[in-house]
C-alpha positions as CSV (number, residue, x, y, z in Angstrom):
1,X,-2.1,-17.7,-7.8
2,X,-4.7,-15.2,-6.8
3,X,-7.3,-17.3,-5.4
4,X,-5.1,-19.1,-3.9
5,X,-3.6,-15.8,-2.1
6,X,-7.0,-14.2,-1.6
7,X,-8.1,-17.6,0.2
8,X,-5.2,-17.6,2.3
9,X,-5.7,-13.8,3.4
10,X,-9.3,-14.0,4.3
11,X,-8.9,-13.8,7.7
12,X,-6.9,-10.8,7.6
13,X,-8.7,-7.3,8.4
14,X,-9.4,-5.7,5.9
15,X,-8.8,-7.5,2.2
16,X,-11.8,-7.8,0.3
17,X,-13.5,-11.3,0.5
18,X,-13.5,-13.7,-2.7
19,X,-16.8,-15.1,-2.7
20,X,-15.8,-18.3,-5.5
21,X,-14.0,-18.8,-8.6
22,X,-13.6,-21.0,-11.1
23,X,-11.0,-21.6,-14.5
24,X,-12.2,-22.0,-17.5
25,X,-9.9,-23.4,-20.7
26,X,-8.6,-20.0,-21.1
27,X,-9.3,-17.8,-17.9
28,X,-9.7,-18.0,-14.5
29,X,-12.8,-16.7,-13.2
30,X,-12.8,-14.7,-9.5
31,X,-16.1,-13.3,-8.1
32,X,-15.7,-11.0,-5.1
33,X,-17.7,-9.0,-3.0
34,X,-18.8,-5.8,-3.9
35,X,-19.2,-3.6,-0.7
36,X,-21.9,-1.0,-0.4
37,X,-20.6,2.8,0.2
38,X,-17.4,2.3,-0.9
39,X,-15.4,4.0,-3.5
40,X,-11.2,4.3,-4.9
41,X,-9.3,5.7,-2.5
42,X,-8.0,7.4,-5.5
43,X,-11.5,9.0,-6.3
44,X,-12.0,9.7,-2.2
45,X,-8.7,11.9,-2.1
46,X,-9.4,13.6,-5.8
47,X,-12.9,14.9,-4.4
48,X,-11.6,16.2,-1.5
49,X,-7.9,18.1,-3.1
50,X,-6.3,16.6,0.1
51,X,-7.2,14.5,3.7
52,X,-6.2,16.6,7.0
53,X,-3.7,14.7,8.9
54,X,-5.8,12.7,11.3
55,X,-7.8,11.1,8.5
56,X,-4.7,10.1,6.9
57,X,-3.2,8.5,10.1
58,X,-7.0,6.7,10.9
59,X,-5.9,5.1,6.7
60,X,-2.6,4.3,7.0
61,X,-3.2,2.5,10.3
62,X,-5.5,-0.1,8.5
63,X,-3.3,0.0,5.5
64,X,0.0,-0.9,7.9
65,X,-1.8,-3.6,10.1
66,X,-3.5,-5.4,6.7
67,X,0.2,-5.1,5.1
68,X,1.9,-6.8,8.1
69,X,-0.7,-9.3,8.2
70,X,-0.3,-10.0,4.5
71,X,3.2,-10.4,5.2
72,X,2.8,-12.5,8.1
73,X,1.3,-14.7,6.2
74,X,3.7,-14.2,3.0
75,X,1.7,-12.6,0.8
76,X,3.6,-9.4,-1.5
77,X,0.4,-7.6,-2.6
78,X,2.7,-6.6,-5.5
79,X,0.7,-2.9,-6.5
80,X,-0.3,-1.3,-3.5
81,X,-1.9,2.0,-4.8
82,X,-4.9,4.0,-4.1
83,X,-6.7,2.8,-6.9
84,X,-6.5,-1.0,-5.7
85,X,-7.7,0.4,-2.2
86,X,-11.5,0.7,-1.1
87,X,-12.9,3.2,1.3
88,X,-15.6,3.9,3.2
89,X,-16.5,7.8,3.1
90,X,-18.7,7.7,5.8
91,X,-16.0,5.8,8.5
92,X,-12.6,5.8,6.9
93,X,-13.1,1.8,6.6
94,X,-10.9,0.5,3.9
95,X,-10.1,-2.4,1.7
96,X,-7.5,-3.9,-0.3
97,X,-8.8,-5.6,-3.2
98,X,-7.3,-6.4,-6.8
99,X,-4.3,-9.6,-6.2
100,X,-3.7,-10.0,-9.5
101,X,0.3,-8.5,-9.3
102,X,0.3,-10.6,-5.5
103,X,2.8,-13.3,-5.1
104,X,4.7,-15.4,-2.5
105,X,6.2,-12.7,0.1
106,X,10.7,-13.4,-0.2
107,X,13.5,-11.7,-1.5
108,X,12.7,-10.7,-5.3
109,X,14.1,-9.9,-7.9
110,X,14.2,-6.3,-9.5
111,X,11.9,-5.6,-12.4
112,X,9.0,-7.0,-10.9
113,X,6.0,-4.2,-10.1
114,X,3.0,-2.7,-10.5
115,X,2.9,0.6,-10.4
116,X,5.9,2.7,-10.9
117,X,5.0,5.6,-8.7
118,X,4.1,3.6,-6.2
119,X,7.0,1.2,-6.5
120,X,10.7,1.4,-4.1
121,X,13.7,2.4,-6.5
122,X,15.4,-1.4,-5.7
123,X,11.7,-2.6,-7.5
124,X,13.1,0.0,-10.9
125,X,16.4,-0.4,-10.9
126,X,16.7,-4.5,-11.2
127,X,18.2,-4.6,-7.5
128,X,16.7,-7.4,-5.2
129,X,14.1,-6.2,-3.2
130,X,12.4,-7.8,-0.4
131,X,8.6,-7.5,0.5
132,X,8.7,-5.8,3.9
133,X,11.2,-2.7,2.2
134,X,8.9,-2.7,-0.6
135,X,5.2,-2.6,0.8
136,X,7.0,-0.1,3.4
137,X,8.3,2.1,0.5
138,X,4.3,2.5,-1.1
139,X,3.2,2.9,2.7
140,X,5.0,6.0,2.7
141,X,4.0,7.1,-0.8
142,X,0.2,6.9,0.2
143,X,0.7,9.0,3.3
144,X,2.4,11.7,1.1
145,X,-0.5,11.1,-1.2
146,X,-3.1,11.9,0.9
147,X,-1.5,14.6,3.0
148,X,-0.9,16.6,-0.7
149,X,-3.3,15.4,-2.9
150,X,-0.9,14.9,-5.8
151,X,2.0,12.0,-6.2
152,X,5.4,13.0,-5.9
153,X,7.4,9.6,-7.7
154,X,6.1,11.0,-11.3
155,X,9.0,9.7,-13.2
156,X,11.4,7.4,-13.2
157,X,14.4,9.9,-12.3
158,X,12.4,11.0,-9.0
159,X,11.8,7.5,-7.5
160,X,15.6,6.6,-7.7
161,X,16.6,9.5,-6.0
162,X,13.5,9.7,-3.6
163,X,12.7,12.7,-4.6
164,X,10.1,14.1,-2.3
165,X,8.9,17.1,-0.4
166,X,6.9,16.9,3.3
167,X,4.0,19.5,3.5
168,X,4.8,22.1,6.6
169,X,1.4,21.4,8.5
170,X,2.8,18.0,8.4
171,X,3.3,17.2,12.6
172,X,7.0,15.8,13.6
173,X,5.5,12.5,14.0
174,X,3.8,12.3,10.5
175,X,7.1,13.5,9.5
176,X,9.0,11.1,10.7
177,X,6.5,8.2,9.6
178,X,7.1,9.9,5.7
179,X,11.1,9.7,6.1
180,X,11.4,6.5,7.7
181,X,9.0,5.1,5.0
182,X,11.1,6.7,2.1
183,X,14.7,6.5,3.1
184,X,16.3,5.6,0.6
185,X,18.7,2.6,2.1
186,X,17.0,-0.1,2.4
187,X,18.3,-1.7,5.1
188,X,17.4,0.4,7.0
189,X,13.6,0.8,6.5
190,X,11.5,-0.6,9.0
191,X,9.3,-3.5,8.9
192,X,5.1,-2.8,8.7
193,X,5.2,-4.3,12.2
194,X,7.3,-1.6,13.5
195,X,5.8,1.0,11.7
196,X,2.9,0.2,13.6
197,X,5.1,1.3,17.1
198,X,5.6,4.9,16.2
199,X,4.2,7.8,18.0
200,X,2.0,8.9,15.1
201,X,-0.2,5.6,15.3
202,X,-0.7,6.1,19.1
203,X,-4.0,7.8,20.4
């Protein structure tokens, strides 16, 4: 399933490129590229404590538009976290790289995930769950994580309450990307593409 994903989101910005692959009678065998400069968005927030706000928005742009072109295409990343994300230190560039959790974007069912911090409470609590809700739900767990530095959704017991605290240097707009991201009924999250509307993506 992952090469066949990763092959079908090549043309979208920002997902790292699959260079071949091959199966063997017990593996299958993926070679990818291996950008130079980059590092874990995990290791580029932990050497900095926390990003200031503007970094964070010049991210989670490129995060949303990838995400709705994954899903555009029906692709579910499946464990969107900041250790499956690339970045370039120099120009905030980033990629998504590791498919191995991907899968065929639809309504799922619960118990299916990567990471639990990063995962909506319908993905913990074997509720169905659909892509968009889901990929939005992380979207707003990465903002929070680079605007604090830490991860709020440490156990279980936060994520299905949505547990979660806004910094106060956070701006109204950032804010109201973080809430709209986390609320915690999901039909009323909104998809990646209008994410990509609000006031805190605009110049």
């Amino acid at each position: 399933m992952e090469p066949y994903l990763l092959s079908k989101a090549r043309m979208v910005p920002g997902v790292i490129g699959m260079i071949e692959w091959w199966e063997t009678e017990t593996h299958v065998v993926i070679v990818m590229e291996r950008p130079a400069g980059y590092v874990s968005l995990d290791d580029f927030i932990d050497s900095r404590g926390r990003l200031e706000e503007w970094e964070a928005k010049i991210i989670m742009s490129q995060l949303t538009i990838t995400s709705n072109g994954l899903l555009d295409l029906g692709i579910f990343h499946g464990d969107m976290k900041p250790g499956n994300i690339l970045i370039n230190a120099e120009n905030l560039i980033v990629r998504f790289i590791d498919f191995g959790l991907a899968t065929v974007a639809k309504t799922l069912n619960g118990g299916r995930f990567g990471t639990a911090a990063y995962s909506s409470p319908e993905m913990l609590s074997n509720s169905s769950y659909t892509a968009q809700g889901a990929t939005v739900w992380s979207l707003g767990v990465l903002l929070l994580k680079m605007l604090t530095g830490c991860n709020q959704f440490f156990s279980y017991e936060r994520i299905l309450l949505g547990e979660h605290y806004i910094p106060s240097f956070a701006s109204n707009r950032c804010h109201k990307v973080i809430e709209r991201c986390l609320c915690m009924s999901p039909c009323r999250l909104p998809t990646t593409r209008r994410l990509l509307q609000f006031s805190f993506f605009k110049i």
